[in-house]
N, C-alpha and C positions, 0 to 999 in steps of 0.2 A: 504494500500500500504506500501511497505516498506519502512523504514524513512531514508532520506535523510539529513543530518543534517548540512551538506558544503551549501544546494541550501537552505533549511531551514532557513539558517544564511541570506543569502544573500536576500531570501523573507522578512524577519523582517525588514533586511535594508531598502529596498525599498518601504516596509511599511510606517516607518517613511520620507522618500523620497515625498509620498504623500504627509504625510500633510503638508510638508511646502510649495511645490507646487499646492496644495489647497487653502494654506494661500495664497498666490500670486493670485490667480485665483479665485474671489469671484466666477462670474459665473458658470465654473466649478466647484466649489464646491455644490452648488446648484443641481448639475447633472442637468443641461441645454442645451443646445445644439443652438450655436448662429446664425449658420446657417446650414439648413437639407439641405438633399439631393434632397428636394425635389422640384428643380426648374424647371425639365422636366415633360413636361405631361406626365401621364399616357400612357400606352398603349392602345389602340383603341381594341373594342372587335374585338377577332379573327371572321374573318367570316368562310366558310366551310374550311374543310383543303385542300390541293392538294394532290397528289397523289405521292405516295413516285415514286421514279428514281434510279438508277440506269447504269453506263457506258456509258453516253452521251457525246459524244465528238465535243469540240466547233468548231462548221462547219459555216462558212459562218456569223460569227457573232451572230450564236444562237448555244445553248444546250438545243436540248426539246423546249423549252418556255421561257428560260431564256437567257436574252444579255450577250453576253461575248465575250473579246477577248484572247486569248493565257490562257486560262485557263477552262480545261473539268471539266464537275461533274463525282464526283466517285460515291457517291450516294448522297441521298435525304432522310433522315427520317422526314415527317409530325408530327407533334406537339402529335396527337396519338400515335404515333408508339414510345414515349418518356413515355408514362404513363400519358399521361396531358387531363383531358378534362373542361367542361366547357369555363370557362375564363380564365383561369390558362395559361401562357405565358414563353417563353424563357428569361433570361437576360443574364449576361457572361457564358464565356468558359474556361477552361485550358486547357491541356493535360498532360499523366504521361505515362511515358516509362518504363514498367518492363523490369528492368535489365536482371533477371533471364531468361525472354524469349524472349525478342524482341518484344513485343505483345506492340503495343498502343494502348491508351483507351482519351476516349473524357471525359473529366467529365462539365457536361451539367448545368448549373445554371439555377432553376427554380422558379418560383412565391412561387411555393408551395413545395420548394424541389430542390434536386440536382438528376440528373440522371447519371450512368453510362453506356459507351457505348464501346465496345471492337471497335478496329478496325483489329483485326486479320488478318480478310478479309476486307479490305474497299468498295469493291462493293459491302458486305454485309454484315454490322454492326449490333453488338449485343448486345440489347437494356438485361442489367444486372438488370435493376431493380432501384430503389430512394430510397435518403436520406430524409423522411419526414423535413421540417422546425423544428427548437428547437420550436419556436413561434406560429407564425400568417403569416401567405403567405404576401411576400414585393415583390415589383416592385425590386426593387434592389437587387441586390444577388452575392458576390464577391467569389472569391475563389483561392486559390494558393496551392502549393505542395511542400514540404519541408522532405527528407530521406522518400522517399513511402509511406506519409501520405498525406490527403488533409486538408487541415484549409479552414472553410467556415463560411463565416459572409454572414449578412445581415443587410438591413435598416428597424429595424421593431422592436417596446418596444418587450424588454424583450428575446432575442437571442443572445448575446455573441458571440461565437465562436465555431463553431464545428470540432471536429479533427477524421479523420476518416482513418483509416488503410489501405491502397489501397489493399495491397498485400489481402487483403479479397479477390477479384475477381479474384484470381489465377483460371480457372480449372472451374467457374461458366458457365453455360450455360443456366440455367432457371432465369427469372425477381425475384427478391426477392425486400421484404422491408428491407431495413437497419436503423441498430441503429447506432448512435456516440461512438467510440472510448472513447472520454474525451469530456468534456468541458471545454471551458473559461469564466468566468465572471467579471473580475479582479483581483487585490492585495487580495481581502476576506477583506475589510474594510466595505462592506454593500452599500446599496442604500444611507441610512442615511448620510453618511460622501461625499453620490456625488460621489464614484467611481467605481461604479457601470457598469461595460461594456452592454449596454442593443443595443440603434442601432449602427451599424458600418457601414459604404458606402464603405469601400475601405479596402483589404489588400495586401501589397504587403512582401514577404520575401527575403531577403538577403541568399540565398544558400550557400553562401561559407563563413558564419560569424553566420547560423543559429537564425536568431533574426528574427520576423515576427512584422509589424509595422502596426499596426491598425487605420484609418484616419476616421475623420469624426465621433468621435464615442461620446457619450454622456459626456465624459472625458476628460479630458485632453486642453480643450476648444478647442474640434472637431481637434486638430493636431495631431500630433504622440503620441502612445497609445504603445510601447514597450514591445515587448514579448520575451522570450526566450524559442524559441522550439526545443530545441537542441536535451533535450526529449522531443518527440512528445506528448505523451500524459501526459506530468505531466510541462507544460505550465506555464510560471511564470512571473511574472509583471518584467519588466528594468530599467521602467524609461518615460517620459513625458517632451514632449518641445509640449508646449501652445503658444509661444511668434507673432508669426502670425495669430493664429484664425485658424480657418474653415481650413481647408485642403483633398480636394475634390479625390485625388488619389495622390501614390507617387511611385518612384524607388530608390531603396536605394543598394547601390554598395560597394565593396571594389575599391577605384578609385585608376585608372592607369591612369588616362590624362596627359595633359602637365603640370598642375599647379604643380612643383614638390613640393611644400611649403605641399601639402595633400595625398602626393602617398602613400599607404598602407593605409588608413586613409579610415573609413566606412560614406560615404557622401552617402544624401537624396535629389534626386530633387524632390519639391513638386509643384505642380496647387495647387493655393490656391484660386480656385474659384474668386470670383468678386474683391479681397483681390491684388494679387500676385505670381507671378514664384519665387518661395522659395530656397535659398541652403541652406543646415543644415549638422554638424558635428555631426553624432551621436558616434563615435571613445566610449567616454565614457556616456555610457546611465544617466547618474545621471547627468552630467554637457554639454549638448548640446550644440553645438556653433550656432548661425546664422551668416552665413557667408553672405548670400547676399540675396535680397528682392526688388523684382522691379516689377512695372508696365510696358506693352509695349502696341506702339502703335495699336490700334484698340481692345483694352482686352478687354473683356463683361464679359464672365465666363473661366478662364481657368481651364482646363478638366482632360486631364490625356498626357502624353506623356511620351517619352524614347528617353535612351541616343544612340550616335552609337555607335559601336564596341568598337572604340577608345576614347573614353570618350572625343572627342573631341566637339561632339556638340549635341546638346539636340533639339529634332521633339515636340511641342507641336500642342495641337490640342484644340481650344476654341468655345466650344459649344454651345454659343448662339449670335456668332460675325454673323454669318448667318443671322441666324434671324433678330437681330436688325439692322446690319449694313447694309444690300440688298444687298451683294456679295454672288460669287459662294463658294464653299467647300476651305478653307484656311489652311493652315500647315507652322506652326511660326518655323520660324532656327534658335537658338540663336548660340551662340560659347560660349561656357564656358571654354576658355582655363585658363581663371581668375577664379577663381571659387568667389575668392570676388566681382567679376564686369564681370555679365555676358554681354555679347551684343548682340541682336538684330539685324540680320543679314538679317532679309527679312520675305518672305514668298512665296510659291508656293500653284498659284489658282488656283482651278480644273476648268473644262468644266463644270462641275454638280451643281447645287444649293442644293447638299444635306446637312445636319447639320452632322457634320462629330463626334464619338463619341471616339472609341478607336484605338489605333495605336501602332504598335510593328515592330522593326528593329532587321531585320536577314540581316546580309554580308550588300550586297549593298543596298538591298530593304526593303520599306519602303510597311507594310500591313498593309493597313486600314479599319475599321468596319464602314462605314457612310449611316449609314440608308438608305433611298431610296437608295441610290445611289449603294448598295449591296459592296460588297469586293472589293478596289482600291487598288494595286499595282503602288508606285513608283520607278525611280531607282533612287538612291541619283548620280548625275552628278557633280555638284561642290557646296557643302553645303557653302562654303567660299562665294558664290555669290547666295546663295538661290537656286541653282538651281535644279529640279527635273523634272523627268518627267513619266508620266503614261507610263505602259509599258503592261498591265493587266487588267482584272477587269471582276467581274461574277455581275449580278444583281439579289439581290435574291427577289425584286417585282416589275417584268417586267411591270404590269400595273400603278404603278405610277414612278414620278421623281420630288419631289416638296423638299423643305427645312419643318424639323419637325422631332418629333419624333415617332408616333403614330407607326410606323411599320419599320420592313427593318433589316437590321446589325446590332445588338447592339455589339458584338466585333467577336477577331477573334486572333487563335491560330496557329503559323506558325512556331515552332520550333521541329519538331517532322523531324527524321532525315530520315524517309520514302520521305520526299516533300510531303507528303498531308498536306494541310491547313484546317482548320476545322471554322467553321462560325459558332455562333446562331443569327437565325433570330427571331427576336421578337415573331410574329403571325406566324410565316411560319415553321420552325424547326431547325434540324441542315444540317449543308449541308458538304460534305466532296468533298473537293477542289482538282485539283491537277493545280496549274500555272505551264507556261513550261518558265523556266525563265534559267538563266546562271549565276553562280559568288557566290551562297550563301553555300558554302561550299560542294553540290551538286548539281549532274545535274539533275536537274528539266526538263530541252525539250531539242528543239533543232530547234523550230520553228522561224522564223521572222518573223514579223509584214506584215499580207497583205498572208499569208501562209495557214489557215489556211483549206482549203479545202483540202491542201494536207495532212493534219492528221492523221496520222493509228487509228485503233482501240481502245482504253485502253487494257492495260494488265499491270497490276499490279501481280507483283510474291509477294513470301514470305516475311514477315517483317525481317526485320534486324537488327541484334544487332544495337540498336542504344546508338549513343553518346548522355549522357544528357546534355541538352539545354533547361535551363529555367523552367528545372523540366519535 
């Protein structure tokens, strides 16, 4: 490659950056890992598939086979129709919006691989083909998109990071196998010295500051693992904040909230598992600040959450308060108008006993991945008073409704400026969504609550230039 001798400089930097933050970090240095990702069960072997769907529209409380209210199936691709057989299982999602044509694509996280899927036409999706694993096939499998590449990590020895070119499926129409763009493995200090990027649980990227933040990873003592992918595929170590442990998923912003002490200032909200609700100043990657770290009541595992619009309050979602505690589906308010002292503002309980897993805020509503419980849709009504309320919801496995994770939603991707929402379900597939909702920057329906027999048909026209959102 051709030499780069300014990022060059700054790699050597960070270089020596390590080891003093090695020296700090016996643990980490060891390349150990204090706590894995691995507190959820496994997935439950798939049993047969069902039967792919298409343009179902939610009548009378069903789609097909499937519960829902104010939200029709566009289509259904079965766990098959992904390239998956065996055992081999769905885990996250994203989405990526070619510029160039308006065409959206599903990029599918799998056991054994990532899949791509056009949604050109959403009532019939086109299955592009899979990114083989760097590794060994993980239950776990993350993924983000940063300048029309994807970064994909996994929970699994010896996998890093892989960066893959989107704009590849310009114009494809036949399944192909794809290779990685680049990889990531760290700073290039070795396994030996412990900094060795091998499993990762989590990454999340900063779009508009370019740094992709890697959690949970054998580094760093499983906190923030700092990249800069400004160039996509020539990836480079930042920087490392340890000082809380384990850190299970993050969001990491340039914040506009009220705190004005932090405005322009690139802040990280972290779930730090059984640990802590984290804020961190990551502004300068070599000297991180913690700005705040607090336990809240009822915490078991916290999970993963996002901020709203206005960086005024933060949705978490703690994934095994269910279980342990014997309540229904729970989503923690904090208010981080202090960013030094967040507070704990409530929480809003579902109807459902599901184990609730990821959750992402468009405009007013609040879309949730909770396993059984299939796709929840809230509307945020008065967060200052916890208050929320279901407004929505598709179940992608109409025969069970129990608290667990063995099957069901594991997330779900709602920024895609068409209005369809995109699901992976664990054992089941991908499922592409469309809620009829009002207020998220478009119009989604136009139905009320109690309406739904009166529903027209689906028709979905051409995609459209869309605005990027969230990649």
């Amino acid at each position: 490659m051709k030499p780069m001798p300014a990022r060059g400089a700054a790699a050597a930097l960070a270089a020596l950056l390590v080891v003093s933050l090695l020296a700090a970090a016996p643990a980490a240095a060891q390349g150990l890992r204090l706590v894995t990702g691995e507190h959820e069960e496994p997935p439950e072997a798939p049993g047969p598939p069902r039967q792919a769907a298409a343009a179902l529209v939610c009548n009378g409380g069903q789609a097909g086979d499937f519960p829902c209210h104010d939200v029709d199936l566009v289509s259904f691709m079965p766990r098959p129709a992904l390239g998956l057989v065996d055992n081999h299982h769905l885990n996250d999602v994203w989405g990526w919006t070619d510029r160039e044509t308006g065409i959206e694509y599903a990029l599918v996280g799998l056991s054994n691989g990532t899949a791509f899927v056009s949604l050109e036409d959403p009532i019939e999706p086109r299955w592009l083909g899979n990114l083989p694993t760097r590794s060994l096939a993980a239950t776990w499998r993350d993924l983000k998109v940063y300048a029309d590449h994807a970064f994909i990590v996994a929970d699994v020895s010896g996998h890093g990071m892989q960066v893959f070119d989107l704009t590849r499926l310009r114009g494809v129409t036949t399944p192909q196998t794809w290779s990685a763009d680049a990889e990531y493995a760290g700073p290039g200090l070795g396994a030996s010295a412990g900094f060795f990027v091998t499993n990762t649980h989590n990454v999340a990227i900063d779009e508009e500051t370019g740094f992709a933040y890697l959690v949970g990873t054998s580094t760093c003592n499983g906190g923030l693992h700092m990249v800069d992918v400004r160039d996509p595929r020539r990836p480079l170590f930042a920087g490392c904040f340890g000082e809380t442990g384990y850190i299970h998923d993050t969001q990491c912003v340039v914040y506009r909230g009220p705190d004005a002490a932090f405005a322009g200032r690139e802040i990280c909200f972290n779930a730090n598992a059984t640990d802590s609700f984290s804020i961190v100043d990551v502004t300068d990657k070599r000297r991180p600040q913690l700005l705040s770290r607090q336990r809240y009541a009822g915490q078991v595992y916290a999970h993963q959450g996002w901020l709203t619009e206005d960086h005024r309050h933060f949705l978490l979602d703690d994934e095994i308060d269910e279980l342990q505690n014997g309540h229904n589906t729970r989503t923690y308010v904090f208010d981080v108008a202090d960013l030094s002292a967040p507070v704990l503002v409530g929480f809003h309980e579902s109807t459902t006993p599901a184990t609730d897993h990821n959750l992402y805020v468009r405009g007013h509503h609040v879309y949730q991945a909770n396993y059984f419980a299939g796709l929840r849709v809230l509307e945020m009504i008065d967060l200052g008073q916890a208050e929320l309320r279901e407004v929505a919801y598709f179940d992608t496995v109409p025969e069970r409704e129990e608290v667990g994770f063995g099957s069901g939603a594991w997330s779900v991707y709602p920024f895609f400026a068409s209005g369809v929402v995109i699901v992976s379900s664990t054992n089941e597939g991908l499922f592409v969504l469309r809620p009829l909702l009002h207020g998220d920057g478009e119009e989604h329906g136009s139905t009320a609550p109690g309406d739904d027999d009166e529903r027209p048909t689906i028709t979905l026209g051409e995609p459209r230039r869309a605005k990027r959102i969230g990649g």
